[in-house]
Structures are given as C-alpha cells and as structure tokens.
C-alpha positions in Angstrom: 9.4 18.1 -23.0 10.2 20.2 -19.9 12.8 22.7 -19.6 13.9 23.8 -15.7 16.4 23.8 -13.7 16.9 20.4 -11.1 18.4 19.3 -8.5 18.9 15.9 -6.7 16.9 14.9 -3.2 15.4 12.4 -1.1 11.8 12.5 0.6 14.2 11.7 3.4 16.1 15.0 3.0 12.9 16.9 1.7 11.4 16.4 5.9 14.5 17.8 7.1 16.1 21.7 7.5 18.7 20.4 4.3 15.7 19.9 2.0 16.7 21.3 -1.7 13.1 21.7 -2.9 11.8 24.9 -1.2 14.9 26.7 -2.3 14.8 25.6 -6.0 11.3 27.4 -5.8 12.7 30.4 -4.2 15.5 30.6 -7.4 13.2 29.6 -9.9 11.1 32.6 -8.8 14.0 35.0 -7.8 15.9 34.7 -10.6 13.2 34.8 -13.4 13.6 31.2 -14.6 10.0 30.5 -16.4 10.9 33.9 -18.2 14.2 32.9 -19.5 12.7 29.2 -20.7 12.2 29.1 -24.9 9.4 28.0 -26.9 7.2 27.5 -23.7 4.1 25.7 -25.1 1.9 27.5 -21.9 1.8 29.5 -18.5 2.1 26.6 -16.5 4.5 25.3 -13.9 5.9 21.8 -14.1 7.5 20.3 -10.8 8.9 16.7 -12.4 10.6 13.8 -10.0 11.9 11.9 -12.2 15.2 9.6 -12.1 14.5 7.6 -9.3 17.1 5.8 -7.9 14.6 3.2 -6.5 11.4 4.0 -5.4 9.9 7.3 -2.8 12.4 6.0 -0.2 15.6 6.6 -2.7 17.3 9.7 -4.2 15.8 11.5 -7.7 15.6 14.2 -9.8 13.3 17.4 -8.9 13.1 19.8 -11.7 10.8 22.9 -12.0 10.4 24.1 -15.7 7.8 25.1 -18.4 6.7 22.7 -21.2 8.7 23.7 -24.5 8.1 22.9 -27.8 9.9 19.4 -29.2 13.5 20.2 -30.0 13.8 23.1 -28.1 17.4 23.5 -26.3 18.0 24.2 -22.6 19.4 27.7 -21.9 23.0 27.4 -19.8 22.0 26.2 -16.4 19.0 24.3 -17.3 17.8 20.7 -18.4 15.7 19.4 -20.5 13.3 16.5 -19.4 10.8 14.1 -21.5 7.6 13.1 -19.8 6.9 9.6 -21.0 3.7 8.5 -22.3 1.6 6.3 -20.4 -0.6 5.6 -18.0 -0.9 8.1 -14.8 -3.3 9.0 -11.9 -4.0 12.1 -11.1 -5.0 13.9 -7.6 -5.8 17.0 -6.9 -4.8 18.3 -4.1 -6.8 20.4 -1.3 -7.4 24.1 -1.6 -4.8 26.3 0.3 -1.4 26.8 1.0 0.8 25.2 -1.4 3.2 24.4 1.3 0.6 22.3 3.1 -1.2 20.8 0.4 1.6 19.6 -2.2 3.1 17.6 0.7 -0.9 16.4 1.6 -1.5 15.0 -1.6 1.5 13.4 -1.4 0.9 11.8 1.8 -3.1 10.5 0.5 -0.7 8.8 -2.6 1.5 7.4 -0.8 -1.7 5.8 1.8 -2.6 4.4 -1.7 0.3 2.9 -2.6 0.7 1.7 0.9 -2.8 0.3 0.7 -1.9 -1.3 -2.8 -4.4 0.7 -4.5 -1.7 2.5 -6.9 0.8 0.3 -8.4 3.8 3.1 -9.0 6.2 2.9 -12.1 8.4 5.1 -10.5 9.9 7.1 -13.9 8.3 10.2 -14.2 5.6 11.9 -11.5 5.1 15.6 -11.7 2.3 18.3 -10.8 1.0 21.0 -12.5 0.6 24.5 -11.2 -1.9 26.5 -13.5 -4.0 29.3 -12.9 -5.4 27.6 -9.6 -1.9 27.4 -7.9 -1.2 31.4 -8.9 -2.0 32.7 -4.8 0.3 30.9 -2.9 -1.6 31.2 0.3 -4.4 30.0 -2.1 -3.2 26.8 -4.3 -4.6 23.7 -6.2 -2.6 21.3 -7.4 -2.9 18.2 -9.7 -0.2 15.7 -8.9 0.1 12.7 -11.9 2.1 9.5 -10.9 3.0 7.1 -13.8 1.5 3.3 -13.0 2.8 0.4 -13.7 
C-alpha cells in the first residue's frame, strides 16, 4: 500500500512544457509530503503509474508516496494505492541525474517492449528511490513493470 498524492498524465503530455510530473515532485518536496504520510513502512520514495487507460500511449495515474502499513488512511489531499502482486521486471537505471536517467530507463523498456522482449500488463509500474536516488545530480533508480 502506497500513500501520495497523484495526478493524471500522458507520456504524451509528460514530453511537452504542460507535463504534471516534474511539478508533483517539486510539491511533494516543497510542501513536506513523505513527512506528513502515516505508518510509513521505510525511507523510500515510490513513484506508481498505475490506472492506465490503455497502454504507454493513453492517460494514467502518477502518484508519489511512501509505503504505509495495511489499513493505514490517506491524510486530506492524498490517496491510497495497492501494488498488486505478481510478476515484474526490474531495471535499473544509469547513474546520474535523475532527470536524465528516469526518462532513459524508460526509453531501454519501452525498446523491449517494442522488441517484444517484455510483454506489459499495464496495471501497476513504479520505481523506487532509496538511498541511491538521495543526490539528485547523482541518482539510481529501479523501475518494476508488471508482465503479463
């Protein structure tokens, strides 16, 4: 269970100057969010597309939270999301700024998927910022995409 707040995009949007995403991470951080989430079950940073209209070319859900402990409610404001269980690959991305190599691991799935190496379930996808993604200018990622 993740507790965040959300909003709704499109990768379509997310290329362009309307994109939603990088200023959900500017409130999340500005106005304290993690801190104000209950029963947090770690330190780390969940960023969850989940949702999906379709499939990467149709709208969905992005929501940056904590994990919480089952039960927990949202705080006014917030949501409350359930990663399903199931199968999921996981990259990692590069080493370096998070705002180049979120968006490149992204890309090297999506070459997968184009390839037909990575059959997507399109449910629940999300990446995990931990201790490696703390430095900005300085970030690892591991993005998880639910398969089919």
């Amino acid at each position: 269970m993740v507790i965040g707040i959300e909003a709704r995009t499109t990768n379509a949007k997310e290329a362009t100057a309307g994109g939603v995403i990088a200023a959900q991470w500017q409130e999340f951080f500005q106005d304290g969010i993690q801190e104000k989430i209950p029963n947090k079950t770690g330190a780390n940073i969940y960023a969850l597309y989940t949702d999906y209209a379709s499939d990467r070319n149709g709208e969905y859900v992005y929501v940056i939270g904590a994990m919480v402990k089952d039960g927990t409610v949202p705080p006014a404001g917030m949501v409350s999301k359930r990663v399903p269980g199931g199968r999921y690959a996981v990259l990692t991305s590069e080493q370096g700024p998070v705002s180049t190599v979120v968006p490149g691991a992204w890309q090297r799935l999506w070459k997968l998927e184009d390839d037909g190496r990575l059959k997507r379930s399109y449910k629940t996808d999300f990446e995990i910022y931990d201790l490696r993604a703390r430095d900005p200018q300085n970030s690892q990622v591991d993005v998880y995409v639910g398969l089919k």
